[in-house]
Backbone bond lengths (Angstrom), bond angles and torsions (degrees), N, CA, C in turn:
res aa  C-N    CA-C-N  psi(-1)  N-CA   C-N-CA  omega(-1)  CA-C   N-CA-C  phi
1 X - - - 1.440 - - 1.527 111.03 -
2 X 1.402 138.32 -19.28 1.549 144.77 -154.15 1.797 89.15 -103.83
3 X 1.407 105.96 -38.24 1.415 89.71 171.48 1.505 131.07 -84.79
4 X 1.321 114.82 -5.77 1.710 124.37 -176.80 1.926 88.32 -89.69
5 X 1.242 118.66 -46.05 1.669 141.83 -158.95 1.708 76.77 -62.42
6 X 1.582 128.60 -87.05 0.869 126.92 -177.87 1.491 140.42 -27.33
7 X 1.587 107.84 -59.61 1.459 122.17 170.93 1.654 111.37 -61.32
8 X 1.477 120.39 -24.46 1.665 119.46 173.22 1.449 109.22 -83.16
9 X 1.356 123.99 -19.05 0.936 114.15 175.43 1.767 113.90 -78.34
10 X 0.876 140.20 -28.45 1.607 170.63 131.32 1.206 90.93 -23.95
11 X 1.091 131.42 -82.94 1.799 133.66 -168.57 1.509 99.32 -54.57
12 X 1.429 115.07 -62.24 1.589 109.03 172.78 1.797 129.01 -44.41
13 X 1.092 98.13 -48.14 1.188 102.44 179.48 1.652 121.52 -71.01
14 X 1.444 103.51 -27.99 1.617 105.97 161.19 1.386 115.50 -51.81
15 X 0.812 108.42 -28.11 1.768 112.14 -163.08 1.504 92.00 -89.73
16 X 1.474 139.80 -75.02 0.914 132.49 -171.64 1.340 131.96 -49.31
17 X 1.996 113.54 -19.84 1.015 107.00 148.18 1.295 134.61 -79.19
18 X 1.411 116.86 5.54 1.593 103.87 -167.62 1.414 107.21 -64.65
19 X 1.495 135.97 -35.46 1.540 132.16 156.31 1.326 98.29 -90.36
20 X 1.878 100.40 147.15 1.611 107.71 146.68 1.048 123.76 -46.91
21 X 1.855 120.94 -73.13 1.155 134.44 178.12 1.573 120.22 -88.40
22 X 1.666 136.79 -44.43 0.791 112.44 166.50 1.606 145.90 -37.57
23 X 1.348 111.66 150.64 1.834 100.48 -177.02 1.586 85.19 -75.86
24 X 1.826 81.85 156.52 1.899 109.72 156.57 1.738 102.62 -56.47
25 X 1.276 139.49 -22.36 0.840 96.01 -150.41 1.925 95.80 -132.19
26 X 1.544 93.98 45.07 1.631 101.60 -177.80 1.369 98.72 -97.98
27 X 1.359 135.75 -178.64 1.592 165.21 -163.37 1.862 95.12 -62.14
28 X 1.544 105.01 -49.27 1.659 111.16 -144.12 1.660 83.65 -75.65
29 X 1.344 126.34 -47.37 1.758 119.62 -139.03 1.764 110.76 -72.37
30 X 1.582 99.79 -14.55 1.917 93.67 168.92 1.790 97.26 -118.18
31 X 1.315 108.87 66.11 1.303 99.92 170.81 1.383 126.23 -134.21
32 X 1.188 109.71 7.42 1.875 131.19 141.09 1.365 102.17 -77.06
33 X 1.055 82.58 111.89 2.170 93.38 165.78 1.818 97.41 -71.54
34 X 0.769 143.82 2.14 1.500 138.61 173.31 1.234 112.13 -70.52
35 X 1.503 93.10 -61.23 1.626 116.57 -168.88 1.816 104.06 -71.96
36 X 1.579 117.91 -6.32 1.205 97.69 -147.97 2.258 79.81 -106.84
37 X 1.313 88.75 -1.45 1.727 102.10 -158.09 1.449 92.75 -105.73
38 X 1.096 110.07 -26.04 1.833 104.28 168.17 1.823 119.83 -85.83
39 X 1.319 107.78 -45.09 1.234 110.27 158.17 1.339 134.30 -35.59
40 X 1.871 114.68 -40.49 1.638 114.93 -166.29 1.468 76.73 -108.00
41 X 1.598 147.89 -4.90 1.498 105.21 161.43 1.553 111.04 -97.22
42 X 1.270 123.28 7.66 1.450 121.08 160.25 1.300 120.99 -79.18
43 X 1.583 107.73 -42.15 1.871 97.23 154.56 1.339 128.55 -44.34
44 X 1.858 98.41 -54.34 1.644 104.36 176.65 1.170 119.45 -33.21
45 X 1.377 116.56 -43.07 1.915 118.93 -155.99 1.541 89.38 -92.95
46 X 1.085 119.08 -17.35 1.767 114.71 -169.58 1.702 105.79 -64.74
47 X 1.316 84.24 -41.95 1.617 97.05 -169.95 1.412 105.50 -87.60
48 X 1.657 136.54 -29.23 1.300 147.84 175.82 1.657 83.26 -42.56
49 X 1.232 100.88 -64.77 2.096 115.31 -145.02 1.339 104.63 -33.25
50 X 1.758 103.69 -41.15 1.576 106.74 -177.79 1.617 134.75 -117.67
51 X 1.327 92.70 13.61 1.629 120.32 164.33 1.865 104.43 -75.56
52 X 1.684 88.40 -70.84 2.030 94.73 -158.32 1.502 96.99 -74.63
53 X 1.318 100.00 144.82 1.737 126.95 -178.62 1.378 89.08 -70.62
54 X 1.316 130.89 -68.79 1.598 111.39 -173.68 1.668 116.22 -68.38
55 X 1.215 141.84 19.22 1.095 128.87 161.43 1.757 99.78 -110.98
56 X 1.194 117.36 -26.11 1.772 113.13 169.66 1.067 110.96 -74.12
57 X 1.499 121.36 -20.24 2.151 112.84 170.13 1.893 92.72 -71.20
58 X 1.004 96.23 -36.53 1.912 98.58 -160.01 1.442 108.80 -55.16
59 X 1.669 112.28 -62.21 1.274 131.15 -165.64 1.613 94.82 -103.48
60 X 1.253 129.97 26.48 1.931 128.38 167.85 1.883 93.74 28.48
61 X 1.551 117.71 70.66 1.275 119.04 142.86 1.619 108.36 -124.76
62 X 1.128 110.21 175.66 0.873 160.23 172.24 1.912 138.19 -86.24
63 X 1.223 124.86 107.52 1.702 119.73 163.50 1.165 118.24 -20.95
64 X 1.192 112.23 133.17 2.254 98.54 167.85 1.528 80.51 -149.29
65 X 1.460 86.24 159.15 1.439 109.99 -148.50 1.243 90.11 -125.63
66 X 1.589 112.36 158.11 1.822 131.45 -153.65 1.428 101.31 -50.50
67 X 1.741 148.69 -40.51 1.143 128.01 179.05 1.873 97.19 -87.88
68 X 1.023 135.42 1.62 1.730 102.08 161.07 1.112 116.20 -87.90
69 X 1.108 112.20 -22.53 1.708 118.97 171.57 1.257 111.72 -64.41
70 X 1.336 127.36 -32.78 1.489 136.45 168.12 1.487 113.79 -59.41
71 X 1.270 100.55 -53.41 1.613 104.36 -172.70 1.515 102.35 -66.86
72 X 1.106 120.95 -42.83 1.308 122.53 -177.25 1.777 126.18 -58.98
73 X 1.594 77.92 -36.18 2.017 88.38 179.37 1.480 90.10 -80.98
74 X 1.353 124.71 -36.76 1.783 110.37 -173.36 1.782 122.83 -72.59
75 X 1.706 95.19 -11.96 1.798 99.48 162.66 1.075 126.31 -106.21
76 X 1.288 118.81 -1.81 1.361 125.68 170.63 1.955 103.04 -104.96
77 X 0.910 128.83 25.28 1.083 145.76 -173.96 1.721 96.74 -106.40
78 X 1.225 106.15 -45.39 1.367 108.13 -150.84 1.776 108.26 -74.20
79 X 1.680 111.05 -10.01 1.514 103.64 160.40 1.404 114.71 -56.23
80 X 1.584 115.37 -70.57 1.522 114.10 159.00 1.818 128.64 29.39
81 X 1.895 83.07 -88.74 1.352 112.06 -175.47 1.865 111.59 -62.50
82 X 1.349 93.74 -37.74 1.381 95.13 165.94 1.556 135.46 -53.77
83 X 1.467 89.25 -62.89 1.667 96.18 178.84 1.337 113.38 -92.16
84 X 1.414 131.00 6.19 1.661 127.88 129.08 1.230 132.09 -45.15
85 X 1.785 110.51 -33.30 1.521 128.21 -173.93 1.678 92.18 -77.26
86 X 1.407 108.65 -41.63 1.751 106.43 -155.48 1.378 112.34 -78.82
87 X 1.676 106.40 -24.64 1.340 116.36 178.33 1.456 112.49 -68.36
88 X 1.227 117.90 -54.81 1.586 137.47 170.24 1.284 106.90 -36.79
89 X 1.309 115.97 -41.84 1.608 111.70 -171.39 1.586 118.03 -83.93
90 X 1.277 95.91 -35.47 1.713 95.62 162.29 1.189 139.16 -92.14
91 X 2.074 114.29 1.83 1.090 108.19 131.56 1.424 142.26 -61.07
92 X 1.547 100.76 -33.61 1.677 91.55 -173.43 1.657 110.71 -81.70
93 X 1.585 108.21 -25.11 1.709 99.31 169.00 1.206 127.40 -80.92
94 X 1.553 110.93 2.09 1.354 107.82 -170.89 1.653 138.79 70.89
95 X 1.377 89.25 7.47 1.869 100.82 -152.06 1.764 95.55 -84.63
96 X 1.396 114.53 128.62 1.457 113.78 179.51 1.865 136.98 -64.25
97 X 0.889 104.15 129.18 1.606 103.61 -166.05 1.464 121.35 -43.48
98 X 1.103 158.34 138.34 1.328 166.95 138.44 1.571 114.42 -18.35
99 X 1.234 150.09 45.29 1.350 111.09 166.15 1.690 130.89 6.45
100 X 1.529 92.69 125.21 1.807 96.87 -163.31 1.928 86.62 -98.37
């Protein structure tokens, strides 16, 4: 589960960076078909890792079943909520982004 938990958090957080300030969840952030074609095969393999028998001998996971997958999408969710909060806040103050 720490490695599906992990890798969504990674997938999540790609997305939320694709804008500084825009939300994940406006018009612009799936509107490169690149980005939108790399994303669903990084899910794909997320979920491969612990579906196929030869990628669970490879990477030593394991099946998880419809609530670990839940729990897992609901903690790796929680970057999301974060950098929705952080984005929000420096829209409404206006305050300029940091170079990363």
């Amino acid at each position: 589960m720490s490695l599906v938990v992990f890798s969504l958090f990674n997938l999540f957080f790609s997305i939320e960076t694709r804008d500084a300030r825009e939300s994940a969840f406006s018009r612009g952030t799936f509107a490169d078909r690149t980005f939108v074609v790399t994303t669903g095969v990084s899910f794909f393999l997320i979920v491969m890792a612990t579906v196929l028998g030869p990628c669970q001998a490879i990477l030593e996971t394991t099946a998880l079943d419809v609530r670990q997958w839940l729990l897992c999408r609901c903690v790796a969710l929680s970057i999301v909520a974060v950098s929705e909060i952080r984005k929000a806040v420096l829209r409404r103050t206006g305050a300029a982004i940091r170079p990363e």
